[in-house]
N, C-alpha and C positions, 0 to 999 in steps of 0.2 A: 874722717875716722882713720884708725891706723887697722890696718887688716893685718891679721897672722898666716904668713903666708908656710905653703902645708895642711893647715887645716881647715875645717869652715868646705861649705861643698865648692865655694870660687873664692881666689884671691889672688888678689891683681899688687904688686907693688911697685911704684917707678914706670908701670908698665906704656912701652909704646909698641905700637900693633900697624902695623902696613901692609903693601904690596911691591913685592921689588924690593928697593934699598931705602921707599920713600915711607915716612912716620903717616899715616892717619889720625891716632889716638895716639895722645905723644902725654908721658909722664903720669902715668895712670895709679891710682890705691881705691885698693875696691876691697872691700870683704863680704859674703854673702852666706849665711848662718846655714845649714841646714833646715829647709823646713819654710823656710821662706820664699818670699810670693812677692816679688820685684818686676816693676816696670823698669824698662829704660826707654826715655823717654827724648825727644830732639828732631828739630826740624830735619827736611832732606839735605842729605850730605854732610850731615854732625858729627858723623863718626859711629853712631851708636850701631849700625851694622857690622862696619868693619868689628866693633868689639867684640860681640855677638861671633862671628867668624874666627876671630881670635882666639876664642875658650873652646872651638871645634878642632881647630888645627889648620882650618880655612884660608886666614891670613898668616901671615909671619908676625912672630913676639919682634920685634930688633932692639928691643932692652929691656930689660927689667926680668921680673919672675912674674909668673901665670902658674895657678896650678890650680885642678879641676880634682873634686872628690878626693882631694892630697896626692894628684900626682900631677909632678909637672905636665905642662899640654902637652896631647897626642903620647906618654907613658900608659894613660891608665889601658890596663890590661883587659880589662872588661867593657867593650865598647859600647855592650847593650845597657850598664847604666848611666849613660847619657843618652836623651831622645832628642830628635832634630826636627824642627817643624820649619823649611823654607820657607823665603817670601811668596815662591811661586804661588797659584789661588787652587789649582788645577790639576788632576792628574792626569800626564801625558805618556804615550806608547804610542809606538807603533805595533804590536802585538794588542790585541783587545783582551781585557783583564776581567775577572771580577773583584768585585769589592772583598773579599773573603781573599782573592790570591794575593792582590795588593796588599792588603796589612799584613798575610801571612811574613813577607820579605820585610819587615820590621823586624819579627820574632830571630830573623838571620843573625842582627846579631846579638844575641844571645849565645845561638849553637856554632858559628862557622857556616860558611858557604856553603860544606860538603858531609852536611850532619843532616839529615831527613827532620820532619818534626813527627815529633809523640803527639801522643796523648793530652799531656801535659801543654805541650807547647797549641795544642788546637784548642785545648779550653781557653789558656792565655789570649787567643786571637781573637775567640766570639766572645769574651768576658771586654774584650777592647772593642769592639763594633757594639755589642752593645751598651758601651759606657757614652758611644756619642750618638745613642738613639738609633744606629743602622740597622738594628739585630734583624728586622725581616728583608734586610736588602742584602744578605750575604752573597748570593750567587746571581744579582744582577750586575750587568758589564757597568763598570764605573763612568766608561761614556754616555750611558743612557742618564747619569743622577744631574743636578743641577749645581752650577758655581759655589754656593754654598754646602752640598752634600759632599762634593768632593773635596772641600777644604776639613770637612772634617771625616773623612777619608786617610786622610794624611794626618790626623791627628790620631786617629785608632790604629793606624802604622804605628808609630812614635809611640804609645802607649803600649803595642804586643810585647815589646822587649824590657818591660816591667819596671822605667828608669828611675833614678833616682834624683835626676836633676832633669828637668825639661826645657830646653830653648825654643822658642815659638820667636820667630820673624813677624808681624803685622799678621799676625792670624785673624783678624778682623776685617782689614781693606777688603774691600771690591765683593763683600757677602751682605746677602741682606738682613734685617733686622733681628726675622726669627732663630736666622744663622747665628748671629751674633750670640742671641741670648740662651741658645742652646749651647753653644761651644762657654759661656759663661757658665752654664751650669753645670759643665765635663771637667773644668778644670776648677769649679768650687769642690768637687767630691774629691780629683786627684790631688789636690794641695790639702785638702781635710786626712787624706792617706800618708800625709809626713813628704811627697815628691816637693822638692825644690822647684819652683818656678821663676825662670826668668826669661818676660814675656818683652821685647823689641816692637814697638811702635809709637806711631806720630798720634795717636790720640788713647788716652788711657779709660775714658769714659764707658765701651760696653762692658768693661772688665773692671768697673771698679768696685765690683761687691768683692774681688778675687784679690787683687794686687794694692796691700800694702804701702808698698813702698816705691819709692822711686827715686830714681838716679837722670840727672839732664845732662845727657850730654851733647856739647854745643863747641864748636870747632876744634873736636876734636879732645876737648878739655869734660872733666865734671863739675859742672857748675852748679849742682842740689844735689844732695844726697838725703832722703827723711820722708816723712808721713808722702805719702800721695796726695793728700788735700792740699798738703803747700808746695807742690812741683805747679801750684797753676800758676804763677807767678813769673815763673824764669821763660826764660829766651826759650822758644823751645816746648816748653811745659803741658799746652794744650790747657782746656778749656771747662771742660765739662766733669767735674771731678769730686768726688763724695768724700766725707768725713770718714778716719783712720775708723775700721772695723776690726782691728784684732789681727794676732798672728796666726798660722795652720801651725801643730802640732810639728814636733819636731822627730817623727816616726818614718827611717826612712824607707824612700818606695812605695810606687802605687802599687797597691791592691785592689781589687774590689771587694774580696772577701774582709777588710779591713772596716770595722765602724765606723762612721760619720761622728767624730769629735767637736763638742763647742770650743773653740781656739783661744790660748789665753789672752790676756791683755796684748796691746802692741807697745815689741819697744821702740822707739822712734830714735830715728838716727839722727845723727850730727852730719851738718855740713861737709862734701866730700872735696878733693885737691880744686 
């Protein structure tokens, strides 16, 4: 496909993406609509992290154009609508937290480092703990919850700052099943609220009632761009993988006070560079 780069909530043109001086993701076109619910998809060491770090500010662009909710990478002036969900599983400190302060430093940014939160902003934090099922676990220390609670932990962070585009790393690895299918159901409601999703991982199967589409990227290159039912094919692609269900709503921003929409048809992409 050819992306229009500016606008659309990502768009990638020519783009190559490293560390240091050396290309990772080298010659990159990516367009990704508002509203849209995207896997990328690729064995270990493909590149599809490094891109993923790319549309953060993470790695280095070394050619081409990237621009993120239409402003080239690391411009946009509103940091809080973009949310970041690391590969890490875990939330780690040396200070013991609870689940209630932890998401709270999502909602940061939104306000700046050195802005207290309102009202407003503490409803935003339990309306995010309770979107991934924690709401009675607010003031337990996050070390006390289990591998899978605290992955989605880290997603009710990511969610206090009300984003508009969502990047999840393998939010799925190393959690178990009902984890899985709970965090499936957090981010079927947040992509029915118009949030952009583009979710990074080697297997797209507990997420495939959520993510559309999909992109493979394989040394470095994208070698599929289209339905998710046919990324099972390519290098890369994984295995377990359900029939095209439609697009989310092109409404941006999670809300939860937002209604739960049936999503139009899906349009299915064209093969990408």
């Amino acid at each position: 496909m050819t992306p229009t780069t500016g606008e659309g909530a990502i768009g990638l043109r020519g783009a190559s993406i490293g560390y240091g001086d050396v290309p990772i993701v080298r010659e990159v076109d990516l367009a990704v609509a508002p509203g849209e619910a995207v896997a990328v998809l690729g064995s270990n060491g493909s590149g599809k992290t490094t891109l993923a770090r790319g549309l953060l500010g993470l790695a280095t662009v070394l050619a081409g154009e990237v621009t993120v909710l239409g402003a080239p990478v690391g411009r946009l002036r509103e940091r809080g609508r973009v949310g970041y969900v690391p590969q890490r599983h875990t939330v780690s400190g040396a200070a013991p937290a609870t689940v209630r302060e932890v998401v709270s430093v999502g909602r940061l940014a939104r306000l700046g480092l050195f802005r207290r939160l309102g009202a407003a902003d503490r409803r935003a934090v339990a309306d995010a703990v309770a979107a991934v099922g924690m709401g009675d676990r607010m003031e337990d220390p996050v070390a006390s919850l289990s591998g899978g609670q605290q992955r989605r932990v880290l997603v009710a962070r990511a969610l206090a700052a009300e984003p508009e585009l969502l990047i999840m790393d393998e939010p799925t690895a190393g959690v178990d099943a009902a984890s899985q299918e709970a965090l499936a159901g957090v981010l079927a409601r947040v992509s029915a609220a118009g949030t952009t999703l583009l979710v990074v991982t080697h297997e797209a199967g507990p997420l495939a009632g959520v993510l559309h589409r999909a992109v493979v990227v394989e040394s470095g290159l994208i070698t599929y761009d289209g339905p998710l039912a046919g990324a099972q094919a390519e290098p890369g692609g994984g295995h377990h993988h359900h029939e095209d269900a439609g697009q989310p709503p092109g409404r941006p921003g999670y809300r939860l006070d937002q209604p739960t929409v049936t999503p139009p048809s899906a349009r299915p992409r064209t093969a990408g560079a």
